[in-house]
C-alpha positions in Angstrom: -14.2 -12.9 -68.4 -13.7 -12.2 -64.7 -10.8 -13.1 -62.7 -11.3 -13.6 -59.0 -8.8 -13.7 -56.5 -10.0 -15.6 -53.5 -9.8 -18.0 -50.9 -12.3 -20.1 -48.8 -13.0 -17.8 -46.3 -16.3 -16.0 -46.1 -15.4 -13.0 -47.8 -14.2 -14.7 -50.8 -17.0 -16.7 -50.8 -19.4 -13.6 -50.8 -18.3 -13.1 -54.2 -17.6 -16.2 -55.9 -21.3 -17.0 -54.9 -22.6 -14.3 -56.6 -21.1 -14.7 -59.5 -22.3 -18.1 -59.1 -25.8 -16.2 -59.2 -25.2 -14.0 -61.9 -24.2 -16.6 -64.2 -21.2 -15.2 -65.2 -18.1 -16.5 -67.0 -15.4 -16.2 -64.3 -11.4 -17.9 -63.9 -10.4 -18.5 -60.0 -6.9 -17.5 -58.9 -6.4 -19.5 -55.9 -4.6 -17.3 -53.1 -3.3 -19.3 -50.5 -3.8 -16.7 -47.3 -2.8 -19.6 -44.7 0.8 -19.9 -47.0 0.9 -15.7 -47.2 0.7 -16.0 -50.5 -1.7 -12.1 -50.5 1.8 -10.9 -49.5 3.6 -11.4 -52.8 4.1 -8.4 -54.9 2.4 -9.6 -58.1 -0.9 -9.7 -55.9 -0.3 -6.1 -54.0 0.0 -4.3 -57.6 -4.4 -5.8 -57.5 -4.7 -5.3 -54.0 -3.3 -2.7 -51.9 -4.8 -3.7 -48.8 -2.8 -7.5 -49.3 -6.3 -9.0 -49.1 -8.9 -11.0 -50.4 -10.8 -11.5 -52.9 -10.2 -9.0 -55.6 -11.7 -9.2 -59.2 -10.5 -8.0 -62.8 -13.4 -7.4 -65.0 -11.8 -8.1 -68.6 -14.8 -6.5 -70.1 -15.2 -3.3 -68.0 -11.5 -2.6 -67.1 -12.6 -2.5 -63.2 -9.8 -3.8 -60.8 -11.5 -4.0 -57.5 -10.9 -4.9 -53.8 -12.9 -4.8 -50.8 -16.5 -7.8 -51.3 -19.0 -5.2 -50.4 -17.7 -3.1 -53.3 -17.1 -6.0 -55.5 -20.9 -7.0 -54.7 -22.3 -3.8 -55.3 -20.5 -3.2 -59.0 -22.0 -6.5 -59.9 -24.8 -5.5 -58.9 -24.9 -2.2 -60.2 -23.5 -3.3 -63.6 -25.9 -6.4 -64.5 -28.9 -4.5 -62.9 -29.8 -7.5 -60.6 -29.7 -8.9 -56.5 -30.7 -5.1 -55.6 -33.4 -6.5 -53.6 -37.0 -5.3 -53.4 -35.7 -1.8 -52.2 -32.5 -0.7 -52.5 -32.0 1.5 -49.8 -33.0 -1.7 -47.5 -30.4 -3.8 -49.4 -27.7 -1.3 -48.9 -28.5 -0.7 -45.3 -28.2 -4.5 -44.7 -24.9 -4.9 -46.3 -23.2 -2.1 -44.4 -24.3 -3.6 -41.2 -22.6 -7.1 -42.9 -19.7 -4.6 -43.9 -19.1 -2.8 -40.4 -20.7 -5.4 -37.9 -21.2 -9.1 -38.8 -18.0 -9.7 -40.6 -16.1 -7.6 -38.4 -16.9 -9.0 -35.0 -17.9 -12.9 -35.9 -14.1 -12.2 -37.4 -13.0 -11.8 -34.1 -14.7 -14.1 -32.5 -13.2 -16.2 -34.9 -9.4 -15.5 -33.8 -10.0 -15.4 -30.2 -12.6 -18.3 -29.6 -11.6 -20.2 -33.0 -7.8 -19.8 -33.4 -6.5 -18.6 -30.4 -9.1 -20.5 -27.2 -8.0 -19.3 -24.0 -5.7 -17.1 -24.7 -7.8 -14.0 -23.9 -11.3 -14.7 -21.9 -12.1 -11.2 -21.8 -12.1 -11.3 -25.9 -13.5 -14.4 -26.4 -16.7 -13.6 -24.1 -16.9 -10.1 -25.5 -16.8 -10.8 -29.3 -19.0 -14.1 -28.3 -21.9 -12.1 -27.2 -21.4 -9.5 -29.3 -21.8 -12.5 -32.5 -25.2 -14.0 -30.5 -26.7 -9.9 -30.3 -26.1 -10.0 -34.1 -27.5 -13.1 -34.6 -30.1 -11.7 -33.0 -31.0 -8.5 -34.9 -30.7 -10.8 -37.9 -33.3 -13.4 -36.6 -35.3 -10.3 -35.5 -35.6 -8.9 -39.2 -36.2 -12.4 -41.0 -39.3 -12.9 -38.3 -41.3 -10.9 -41.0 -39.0 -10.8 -43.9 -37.7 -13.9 -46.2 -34.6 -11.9 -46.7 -32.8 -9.2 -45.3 -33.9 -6.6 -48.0 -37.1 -7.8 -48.6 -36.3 -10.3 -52.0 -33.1 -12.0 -52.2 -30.4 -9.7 -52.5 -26.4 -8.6 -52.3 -27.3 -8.4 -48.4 -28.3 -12.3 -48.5 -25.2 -12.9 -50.3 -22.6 -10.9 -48.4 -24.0 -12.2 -45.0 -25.2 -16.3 -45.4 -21.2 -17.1 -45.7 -20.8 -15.5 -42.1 -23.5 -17.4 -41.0 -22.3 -20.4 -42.5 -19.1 -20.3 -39.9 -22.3 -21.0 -37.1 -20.1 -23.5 -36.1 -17.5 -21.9 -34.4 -20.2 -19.3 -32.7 -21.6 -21.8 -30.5 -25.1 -20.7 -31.3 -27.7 -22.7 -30.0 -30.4 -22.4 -33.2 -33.8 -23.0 -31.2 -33.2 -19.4 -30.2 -32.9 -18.4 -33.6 -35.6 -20.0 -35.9 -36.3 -17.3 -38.4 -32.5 -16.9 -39.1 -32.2 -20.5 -39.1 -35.0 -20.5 -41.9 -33.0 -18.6 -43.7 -29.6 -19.8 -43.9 -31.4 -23.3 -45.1 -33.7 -21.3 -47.8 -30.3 -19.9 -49.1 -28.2 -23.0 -49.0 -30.8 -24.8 -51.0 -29.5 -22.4 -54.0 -27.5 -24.4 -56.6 -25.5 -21.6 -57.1 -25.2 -21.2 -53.5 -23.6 -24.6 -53.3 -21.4 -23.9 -56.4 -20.4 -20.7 -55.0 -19.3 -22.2 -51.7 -17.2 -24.6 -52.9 -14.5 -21.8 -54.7 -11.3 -22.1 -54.7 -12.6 -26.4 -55.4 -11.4 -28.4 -52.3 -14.8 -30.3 -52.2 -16.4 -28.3 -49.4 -19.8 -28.7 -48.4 -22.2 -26.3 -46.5 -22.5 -27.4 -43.8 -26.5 -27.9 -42.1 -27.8 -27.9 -38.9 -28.5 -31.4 -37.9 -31.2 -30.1 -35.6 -32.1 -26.5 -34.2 -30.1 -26.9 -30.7 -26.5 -26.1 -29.8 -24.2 -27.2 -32.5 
């Protein structure tokens, strides 16, 4: 048994996703990050860094924080989602890791949270999220998935995506990423995944590829 620590936000759902994929037994410890709830002490002695998600492998022993970690021991330990080359799969989670979650993170609190409260910030992180979108789209001209086969980079990236709608993207300029996101959240366990902690939530789909 695994016990995941998480909340609906797109780094817990990196994780809850793929343990969607692996098929693996797993309880969900709802942590309520809008309540402070990753502030109480019970949950710092798991997670030093007061955030989510974190697992506790029963079987292995492994406490761990930090998704791109948490994705790679999966992977690592049930010898899956390395993608057709794992060099290629590693490279595109570190760019998820250092670029896309950090910076569509703050476009999220400036443009999402916070509107008008800092131009400067909002137009900065805003076209920093579109150039992103754009190496992605760029890669996936020629490529189903980021490392080739579907992969730990596929999962640790589609939930950022997923959030398109507070990027104000306009898709037509984006088709081969657009391809993608849909190829990914036609996975079953995809949809399963998504919906962790269970408050009913659906992935949300592109009713067209313009400006949504």
């Amino acid at each position: 048994m695994i016990h995941l620590y998480t909340w609906a936000t797109p780094n817990g759902r990196k994780v809850s996703i793929a343990l969607e994929e692996f098929g693996l037994d797993y309880q969900v410890h709802a942590v309520d990050i809008t309540s402070d709830e990753q502030f109480d002490e019970e949950f710092l002695k798991l997670a030093p860094n007061n955030k989510i998600p974190i697992i506790v492998d029963e079987a292995s022993g492994v406490t761990l924080m930090e998704s791109g970690a948490i994705l790679y021991y999966l992977a690592q330990r049930h010898g899956a989602f390395f993608g057709a080359d794992q060099y290629q799969t590693m490279q595109w989670l570190m760019l998820q890791m250092g670029g896309v979650g950090p910076m569509l993170g703050q476009l999220h609190h400036f443009a999402k949270f916070n509107p008008g409260k800092s131009p400067y910030a909002q137009s900065r992180f805003h076209n920093e999220a579109l150039r992103l979108y754009g190496v992605l789209n760029r890669r996936l001209e020629d490529h189903d998935y980021l490392a080739g086969s579907y992969s730990i980079a596929d999962i640790a990236t589609w939930p950022w995506i997923a959030r398109y709608e507070w990027h104000d993207v306009d898709w037509s300029e984006y088709p081969a990423l657009l391809a993608w996101y849909l190829r990914i959240a036609d996975r079953p366990a995809v949809s399963r995944g998504f919906d962790v902690p269970q408050t009913g939530a659906r992935i949300p789909i592109p009713e067209s590829p313009a400006r949504v």
